[in-house]
N, CA, C and O atoms as CSV, one atom per row, in Angstrom:
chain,resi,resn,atom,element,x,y,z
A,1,UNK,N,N,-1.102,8.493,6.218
A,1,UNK,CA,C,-2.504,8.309,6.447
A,1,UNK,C,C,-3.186,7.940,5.124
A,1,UNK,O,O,-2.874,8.509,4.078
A,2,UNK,N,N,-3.905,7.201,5.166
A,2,UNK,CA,C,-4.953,6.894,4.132
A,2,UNK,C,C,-5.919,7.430,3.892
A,2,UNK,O,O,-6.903,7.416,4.630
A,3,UNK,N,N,-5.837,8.055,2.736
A,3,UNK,CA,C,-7.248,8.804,2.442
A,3,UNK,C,C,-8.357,7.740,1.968
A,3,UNK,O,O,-7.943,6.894,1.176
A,4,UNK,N,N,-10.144,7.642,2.463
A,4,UNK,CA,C,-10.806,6.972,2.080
A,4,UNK,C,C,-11.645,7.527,1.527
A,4,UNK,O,O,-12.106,8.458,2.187
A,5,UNK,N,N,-12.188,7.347,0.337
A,5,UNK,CA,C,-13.238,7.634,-0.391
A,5,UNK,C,C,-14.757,6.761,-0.119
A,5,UNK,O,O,-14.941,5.626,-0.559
A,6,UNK,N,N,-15.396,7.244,0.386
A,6,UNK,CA,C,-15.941,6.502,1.536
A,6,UNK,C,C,-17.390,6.801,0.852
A,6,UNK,O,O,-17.748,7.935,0.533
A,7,UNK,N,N,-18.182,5.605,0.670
A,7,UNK,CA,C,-19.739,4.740,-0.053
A,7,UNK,C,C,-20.214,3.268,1.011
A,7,UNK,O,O,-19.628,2.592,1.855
A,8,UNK,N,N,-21.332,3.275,0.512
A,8,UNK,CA,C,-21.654,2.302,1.464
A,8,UNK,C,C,-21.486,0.509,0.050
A,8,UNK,O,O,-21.820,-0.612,0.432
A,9,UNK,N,N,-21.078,0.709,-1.020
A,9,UNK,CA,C,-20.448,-0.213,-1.384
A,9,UNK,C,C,-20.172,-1.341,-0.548
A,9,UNK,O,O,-19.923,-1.069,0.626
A,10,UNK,N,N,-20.153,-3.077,-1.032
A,10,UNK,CA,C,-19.627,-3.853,-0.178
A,10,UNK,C,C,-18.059,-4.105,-0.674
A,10,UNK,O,O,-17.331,-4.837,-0.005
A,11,UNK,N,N,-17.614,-3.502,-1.800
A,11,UNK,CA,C,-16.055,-3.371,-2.388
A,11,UNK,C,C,-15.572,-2.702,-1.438
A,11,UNK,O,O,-14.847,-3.142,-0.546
A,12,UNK,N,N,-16.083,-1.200,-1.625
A,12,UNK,CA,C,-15.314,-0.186,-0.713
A,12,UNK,C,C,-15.158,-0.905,0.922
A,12,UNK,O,O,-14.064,-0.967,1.483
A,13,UNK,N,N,-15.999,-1.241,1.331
A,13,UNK,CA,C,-16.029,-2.091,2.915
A,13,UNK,C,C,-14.455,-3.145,2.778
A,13,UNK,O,O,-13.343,-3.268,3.291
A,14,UNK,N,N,-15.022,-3.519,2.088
A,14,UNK,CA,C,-13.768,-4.902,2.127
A,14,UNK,C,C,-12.309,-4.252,1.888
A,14,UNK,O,O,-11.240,-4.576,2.405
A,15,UNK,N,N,-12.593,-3.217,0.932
A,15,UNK,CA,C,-11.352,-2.865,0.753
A,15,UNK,C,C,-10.773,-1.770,2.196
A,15,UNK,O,O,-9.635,-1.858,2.656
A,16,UNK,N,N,-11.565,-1.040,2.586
A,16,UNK,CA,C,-11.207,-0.338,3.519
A,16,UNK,C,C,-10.810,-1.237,4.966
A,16,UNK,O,O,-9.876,-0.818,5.649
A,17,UNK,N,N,-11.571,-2.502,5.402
A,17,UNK,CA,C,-11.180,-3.313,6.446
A,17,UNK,C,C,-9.929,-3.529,6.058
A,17,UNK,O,O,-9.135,-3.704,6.982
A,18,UNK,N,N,-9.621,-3.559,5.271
A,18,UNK,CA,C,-8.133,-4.387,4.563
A,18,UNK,C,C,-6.956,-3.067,4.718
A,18,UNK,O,O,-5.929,-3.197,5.384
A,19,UNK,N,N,-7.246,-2.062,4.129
A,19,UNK,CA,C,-6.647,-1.029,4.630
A,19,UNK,C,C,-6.022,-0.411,5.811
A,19,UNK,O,O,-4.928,0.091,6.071
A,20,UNK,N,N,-7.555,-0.723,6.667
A,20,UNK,CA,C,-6.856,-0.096,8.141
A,20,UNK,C,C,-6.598,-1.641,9.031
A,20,UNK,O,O,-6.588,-1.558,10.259
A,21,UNK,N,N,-6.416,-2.876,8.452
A,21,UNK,CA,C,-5.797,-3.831,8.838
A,21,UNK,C,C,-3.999,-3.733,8.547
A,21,UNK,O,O,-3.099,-4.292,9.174
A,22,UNK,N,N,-3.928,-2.922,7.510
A,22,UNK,CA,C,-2.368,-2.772,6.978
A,22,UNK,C,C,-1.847,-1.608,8.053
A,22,UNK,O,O,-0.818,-1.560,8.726
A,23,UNK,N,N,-3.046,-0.632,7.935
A,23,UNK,CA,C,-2.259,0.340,8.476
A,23,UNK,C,C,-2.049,0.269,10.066
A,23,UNK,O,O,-1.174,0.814,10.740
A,24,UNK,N,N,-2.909,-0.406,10.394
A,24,UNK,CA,C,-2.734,-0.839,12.377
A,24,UNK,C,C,-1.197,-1.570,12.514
A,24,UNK,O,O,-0.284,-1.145,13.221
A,25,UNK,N,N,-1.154,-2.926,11.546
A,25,UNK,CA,C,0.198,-3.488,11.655
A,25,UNK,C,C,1.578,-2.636,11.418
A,25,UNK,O,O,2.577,-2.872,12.097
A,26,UNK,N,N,1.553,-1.557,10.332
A,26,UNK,CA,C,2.172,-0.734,10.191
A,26,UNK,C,C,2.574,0.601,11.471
A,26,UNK,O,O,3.628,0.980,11.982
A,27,UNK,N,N,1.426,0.923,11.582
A,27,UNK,CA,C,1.895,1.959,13.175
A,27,UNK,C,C,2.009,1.159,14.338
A,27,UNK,O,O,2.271,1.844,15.327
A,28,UNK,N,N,1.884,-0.274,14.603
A,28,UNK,CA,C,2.466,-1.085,15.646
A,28,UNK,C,C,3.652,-1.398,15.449
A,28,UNK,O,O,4.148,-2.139,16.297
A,29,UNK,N,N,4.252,-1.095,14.643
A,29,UNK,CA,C,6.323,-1.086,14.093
A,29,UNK,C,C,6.395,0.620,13.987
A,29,UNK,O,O,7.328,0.924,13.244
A,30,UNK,N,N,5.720,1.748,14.485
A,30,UNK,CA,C,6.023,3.209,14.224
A,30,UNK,C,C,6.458,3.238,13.058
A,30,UNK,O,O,7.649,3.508,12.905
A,31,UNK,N,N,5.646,2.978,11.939
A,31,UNK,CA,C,5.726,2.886,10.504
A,31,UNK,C,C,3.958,3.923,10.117
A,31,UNK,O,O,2.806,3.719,10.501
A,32,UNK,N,N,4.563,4.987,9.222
A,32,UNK,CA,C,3.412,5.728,9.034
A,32,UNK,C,C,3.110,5.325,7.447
A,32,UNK,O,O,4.078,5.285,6.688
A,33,UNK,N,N,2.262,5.133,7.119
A,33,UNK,CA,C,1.556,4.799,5.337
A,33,UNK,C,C,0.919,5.905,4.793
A,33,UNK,O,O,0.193,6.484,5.601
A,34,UNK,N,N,0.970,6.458,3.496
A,34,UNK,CA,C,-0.092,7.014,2.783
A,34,UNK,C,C,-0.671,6.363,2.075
A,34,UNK,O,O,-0.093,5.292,1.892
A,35,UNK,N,N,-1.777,6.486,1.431
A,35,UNK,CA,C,-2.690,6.212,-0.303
A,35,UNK,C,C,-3.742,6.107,0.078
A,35,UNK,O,O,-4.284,6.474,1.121
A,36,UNK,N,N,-4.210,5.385,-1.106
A,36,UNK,CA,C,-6.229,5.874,-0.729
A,36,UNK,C,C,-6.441,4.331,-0.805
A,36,UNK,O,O,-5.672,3.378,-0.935
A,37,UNK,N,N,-8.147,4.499,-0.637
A,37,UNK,CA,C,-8.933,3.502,-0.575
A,37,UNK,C,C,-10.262,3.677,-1.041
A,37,UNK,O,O,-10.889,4.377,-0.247
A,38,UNK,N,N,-10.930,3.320,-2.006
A,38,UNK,CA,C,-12.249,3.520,-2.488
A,38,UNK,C,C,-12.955,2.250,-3.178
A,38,UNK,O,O,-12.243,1.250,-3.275
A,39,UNK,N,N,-14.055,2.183,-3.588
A,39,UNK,CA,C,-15.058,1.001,-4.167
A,39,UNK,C,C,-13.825,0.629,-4.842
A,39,UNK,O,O,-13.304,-0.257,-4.165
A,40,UNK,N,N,-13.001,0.939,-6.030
A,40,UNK,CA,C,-12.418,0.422,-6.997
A,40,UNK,C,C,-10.962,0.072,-6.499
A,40,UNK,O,O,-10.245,-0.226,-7.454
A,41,UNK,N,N,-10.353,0.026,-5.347
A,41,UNK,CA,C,-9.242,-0.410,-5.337
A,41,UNK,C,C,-8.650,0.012,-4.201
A,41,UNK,O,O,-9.462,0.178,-3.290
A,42,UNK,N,N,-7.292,0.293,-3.868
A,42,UNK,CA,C,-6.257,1.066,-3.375
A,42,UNK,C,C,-4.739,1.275,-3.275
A,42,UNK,O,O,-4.169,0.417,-3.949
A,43,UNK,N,N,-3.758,2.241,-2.578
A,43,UNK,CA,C,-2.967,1.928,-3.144
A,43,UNK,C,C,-2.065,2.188,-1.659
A,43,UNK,O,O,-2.122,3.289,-1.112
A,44,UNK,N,N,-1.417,1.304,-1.206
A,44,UNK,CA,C,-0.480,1.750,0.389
A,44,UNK,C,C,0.612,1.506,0.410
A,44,UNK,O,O,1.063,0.368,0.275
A,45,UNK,N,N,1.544,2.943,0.658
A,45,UNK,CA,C,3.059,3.098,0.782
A,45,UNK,C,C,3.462,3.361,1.618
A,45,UNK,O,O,2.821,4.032,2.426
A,46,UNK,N,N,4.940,2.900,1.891
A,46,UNK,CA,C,5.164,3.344,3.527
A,46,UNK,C,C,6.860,3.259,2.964
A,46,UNK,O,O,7.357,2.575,2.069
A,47,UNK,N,N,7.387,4.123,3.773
A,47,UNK,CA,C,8.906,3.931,3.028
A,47,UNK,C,C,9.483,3.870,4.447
A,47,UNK,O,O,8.629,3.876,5.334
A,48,UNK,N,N,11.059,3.798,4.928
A,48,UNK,CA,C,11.431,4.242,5.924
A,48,UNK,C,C,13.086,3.711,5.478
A,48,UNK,O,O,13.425,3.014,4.522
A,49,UNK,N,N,13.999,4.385,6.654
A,49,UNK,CA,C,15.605,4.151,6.443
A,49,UNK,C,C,16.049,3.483,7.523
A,49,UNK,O,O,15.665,3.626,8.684
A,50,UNK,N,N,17.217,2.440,6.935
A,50,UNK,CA,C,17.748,1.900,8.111
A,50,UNK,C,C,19.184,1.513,8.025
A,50,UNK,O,O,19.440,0.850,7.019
A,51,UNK,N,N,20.076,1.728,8.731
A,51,UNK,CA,C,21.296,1.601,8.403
A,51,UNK,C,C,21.968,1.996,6.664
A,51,UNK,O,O,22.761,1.194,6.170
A,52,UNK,N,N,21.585,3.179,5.926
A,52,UNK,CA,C,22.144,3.478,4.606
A,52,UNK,C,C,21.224,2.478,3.599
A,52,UNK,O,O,21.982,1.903,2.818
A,53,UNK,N,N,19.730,2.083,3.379
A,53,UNK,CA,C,19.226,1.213,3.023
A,53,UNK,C,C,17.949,2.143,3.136
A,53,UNK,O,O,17.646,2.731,4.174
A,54,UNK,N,N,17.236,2.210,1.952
A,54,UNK,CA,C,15.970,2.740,2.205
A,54,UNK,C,C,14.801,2.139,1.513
A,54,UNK,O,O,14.257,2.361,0.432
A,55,UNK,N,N,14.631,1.461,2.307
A,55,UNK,CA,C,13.143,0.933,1.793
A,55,UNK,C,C,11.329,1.247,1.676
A,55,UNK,O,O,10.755,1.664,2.682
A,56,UNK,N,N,10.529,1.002,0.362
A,56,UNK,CA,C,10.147,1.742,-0.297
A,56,UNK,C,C,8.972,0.289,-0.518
A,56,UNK,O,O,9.335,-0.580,-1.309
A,57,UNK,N,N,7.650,0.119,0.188
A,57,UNK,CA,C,6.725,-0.383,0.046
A,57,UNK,C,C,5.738,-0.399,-0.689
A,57,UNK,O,O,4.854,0.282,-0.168
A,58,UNK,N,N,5.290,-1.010,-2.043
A,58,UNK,CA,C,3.671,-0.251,-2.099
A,58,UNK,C,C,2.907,-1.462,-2.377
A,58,UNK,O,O,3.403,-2.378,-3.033
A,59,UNK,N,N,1.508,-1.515,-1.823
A,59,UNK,CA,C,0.838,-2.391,-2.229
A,59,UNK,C,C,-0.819,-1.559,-3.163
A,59,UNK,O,O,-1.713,-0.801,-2.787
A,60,UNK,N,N,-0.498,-2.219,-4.401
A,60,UNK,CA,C,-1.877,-1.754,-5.384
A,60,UNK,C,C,-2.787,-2.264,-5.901
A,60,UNK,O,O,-2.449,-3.171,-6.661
A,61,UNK,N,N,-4.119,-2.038,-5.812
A,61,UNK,CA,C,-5.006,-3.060,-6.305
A,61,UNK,C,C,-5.819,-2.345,-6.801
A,61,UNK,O,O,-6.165,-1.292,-6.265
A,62,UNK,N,N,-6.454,-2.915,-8.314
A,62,UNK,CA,C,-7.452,-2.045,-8.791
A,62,UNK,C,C,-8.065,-2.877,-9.085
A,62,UNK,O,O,-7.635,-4.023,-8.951
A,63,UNK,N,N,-9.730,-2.538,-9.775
A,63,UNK,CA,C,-10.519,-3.567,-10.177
A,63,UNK,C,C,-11.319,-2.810,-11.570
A,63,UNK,O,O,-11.592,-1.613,-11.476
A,64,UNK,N,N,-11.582,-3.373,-12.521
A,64,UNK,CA,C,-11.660,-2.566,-13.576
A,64,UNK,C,C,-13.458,-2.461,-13.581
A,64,UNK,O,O,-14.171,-3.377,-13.172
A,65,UNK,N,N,-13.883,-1.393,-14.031
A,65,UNK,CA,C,-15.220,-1.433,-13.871
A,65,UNK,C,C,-16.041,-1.785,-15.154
A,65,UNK,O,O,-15.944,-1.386,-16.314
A,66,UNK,N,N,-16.758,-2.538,-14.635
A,66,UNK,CA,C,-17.998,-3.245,-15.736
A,66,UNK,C,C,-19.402,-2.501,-15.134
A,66,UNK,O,O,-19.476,-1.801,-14.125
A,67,UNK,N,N,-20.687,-2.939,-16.237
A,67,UNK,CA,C,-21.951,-2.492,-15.911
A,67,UNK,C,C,-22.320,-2.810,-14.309
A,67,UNK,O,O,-22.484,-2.032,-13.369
A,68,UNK,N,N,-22.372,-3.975,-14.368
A,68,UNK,CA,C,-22.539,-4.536,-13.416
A,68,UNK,C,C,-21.643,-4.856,-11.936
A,68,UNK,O,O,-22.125,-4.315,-10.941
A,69,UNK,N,N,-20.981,-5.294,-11.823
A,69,UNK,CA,C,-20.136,-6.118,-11.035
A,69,UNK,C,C,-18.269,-5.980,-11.397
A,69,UNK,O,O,-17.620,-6.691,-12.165
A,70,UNK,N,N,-17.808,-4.894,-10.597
A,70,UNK,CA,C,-16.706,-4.773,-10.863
A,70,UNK,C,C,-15.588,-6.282,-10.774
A,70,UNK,O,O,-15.733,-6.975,-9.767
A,71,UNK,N,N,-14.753,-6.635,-11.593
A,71,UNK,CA,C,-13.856,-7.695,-11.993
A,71,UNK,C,C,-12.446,-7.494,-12.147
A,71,UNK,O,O,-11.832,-6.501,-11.756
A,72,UNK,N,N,-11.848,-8.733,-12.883
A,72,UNK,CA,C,-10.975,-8.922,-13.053
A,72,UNK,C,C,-9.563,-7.561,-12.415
A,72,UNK,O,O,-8.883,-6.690,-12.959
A,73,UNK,N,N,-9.725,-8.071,-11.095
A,73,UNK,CA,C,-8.918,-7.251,-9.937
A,73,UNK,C,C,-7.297,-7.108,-10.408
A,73,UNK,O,O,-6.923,-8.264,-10.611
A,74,UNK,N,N,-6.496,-6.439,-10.593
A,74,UNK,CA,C,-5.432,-6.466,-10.733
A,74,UNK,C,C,-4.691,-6.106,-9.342
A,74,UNK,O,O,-5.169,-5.230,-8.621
A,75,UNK,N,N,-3.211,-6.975,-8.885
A,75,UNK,CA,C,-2.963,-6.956,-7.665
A,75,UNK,C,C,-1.451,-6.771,-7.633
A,75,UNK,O,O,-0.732,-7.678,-8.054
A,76,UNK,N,N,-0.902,-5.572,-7.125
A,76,UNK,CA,C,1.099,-5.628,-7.115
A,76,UNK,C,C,1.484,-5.340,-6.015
A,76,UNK,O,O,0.922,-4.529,-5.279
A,77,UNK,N,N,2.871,-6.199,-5.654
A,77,UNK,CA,C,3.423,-5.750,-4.143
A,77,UNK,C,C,4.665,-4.948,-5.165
A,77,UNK,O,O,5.096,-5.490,-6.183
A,78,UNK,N,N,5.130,-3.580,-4.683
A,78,UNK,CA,C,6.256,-3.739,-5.324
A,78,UNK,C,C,7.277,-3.055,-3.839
A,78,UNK,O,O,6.888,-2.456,-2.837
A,79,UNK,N,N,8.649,-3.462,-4.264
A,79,UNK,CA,C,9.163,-2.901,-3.790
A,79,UNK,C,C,10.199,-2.551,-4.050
A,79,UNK,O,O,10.800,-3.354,-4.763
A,80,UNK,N,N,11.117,-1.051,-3.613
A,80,UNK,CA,C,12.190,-0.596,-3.488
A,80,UNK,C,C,13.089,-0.111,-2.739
A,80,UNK,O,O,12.866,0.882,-2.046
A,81,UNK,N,N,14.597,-0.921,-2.760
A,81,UNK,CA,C,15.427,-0.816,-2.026
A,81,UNK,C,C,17.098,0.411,-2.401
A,81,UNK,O,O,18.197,0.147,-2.889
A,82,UNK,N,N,16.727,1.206,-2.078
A,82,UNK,CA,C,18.104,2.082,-2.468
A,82,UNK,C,C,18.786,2.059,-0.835
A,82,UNK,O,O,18.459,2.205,0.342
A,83,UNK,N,N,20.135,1.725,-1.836
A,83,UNK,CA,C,21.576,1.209,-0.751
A,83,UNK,C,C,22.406,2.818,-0.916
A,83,UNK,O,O,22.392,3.583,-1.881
A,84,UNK,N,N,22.839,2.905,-0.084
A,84,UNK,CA,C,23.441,4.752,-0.143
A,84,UNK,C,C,24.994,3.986,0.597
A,84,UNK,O,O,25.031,2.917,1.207
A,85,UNK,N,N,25.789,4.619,0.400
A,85,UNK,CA,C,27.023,4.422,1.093
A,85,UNK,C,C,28.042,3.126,0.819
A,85,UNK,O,O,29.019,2.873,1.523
A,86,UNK,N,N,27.712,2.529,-0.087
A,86,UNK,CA,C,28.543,1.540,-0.226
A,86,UNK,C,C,30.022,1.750,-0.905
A,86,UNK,O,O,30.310,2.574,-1.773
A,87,UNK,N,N,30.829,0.845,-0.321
A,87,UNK,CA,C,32.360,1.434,-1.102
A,87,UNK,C,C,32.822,-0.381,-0.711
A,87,UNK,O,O,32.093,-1.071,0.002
A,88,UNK,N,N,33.980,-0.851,-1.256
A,88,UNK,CA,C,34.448,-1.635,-1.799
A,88,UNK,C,C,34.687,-2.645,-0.491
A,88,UNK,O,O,34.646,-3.867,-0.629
A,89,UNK,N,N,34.987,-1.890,1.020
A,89,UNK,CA,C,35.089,-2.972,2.261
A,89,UNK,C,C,33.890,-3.702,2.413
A,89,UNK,O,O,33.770,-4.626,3.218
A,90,UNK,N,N,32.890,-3.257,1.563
A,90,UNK,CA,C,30.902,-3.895,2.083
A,90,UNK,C,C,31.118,-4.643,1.163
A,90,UNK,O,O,30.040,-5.230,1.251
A,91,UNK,N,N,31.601,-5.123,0.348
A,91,UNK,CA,C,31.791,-6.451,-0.558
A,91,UNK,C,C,32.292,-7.483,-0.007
A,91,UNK,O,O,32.454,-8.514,-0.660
């Protein structure tokens, strides 16, 4: 679940539509997400296992704050894959 830090901001809006746009596509595959969402950014992970393979989602975005008008957004998909069980016939 996503925690939202919740303002009437038009950042926080955009960012939160965007959020529970990830997280709808995500529980329509029975895929559950955590991280947050607030004016300045967010951050959404979702891991799950499949056949000895565990994969490890996150998407992060921050935006650095100025006086005025928060900017220069920084944006990462990352991901991680740990393989469990392999021995020399999977080659």
């Amino acid at each position: 679940m996503i925690q939202f830090e919740t303002n009437s901001s038009p950042f926080f809006i955009a960012n939160k539509n965007y959020c529970e746009k990830i997280e709808a596509n995500l529980n329509a595959i029975n895929l559950n997400c955590s991280g947050f969402c607030n004016s300045y950014g967010y951050e959404i992970e979702t891991t799950f296992v499949r056949q000895n393979i565990t994969y490890n989602f996150i998407n992060h975005q921050t935006t650095q704050n100025v006086i005025v008008i928060p900017m220069n957004a920084n944006e990462s998909f990352i991901t991680i894959l740990i393989i469990k069980g392999m021995n020399k016939k999977h080659w």
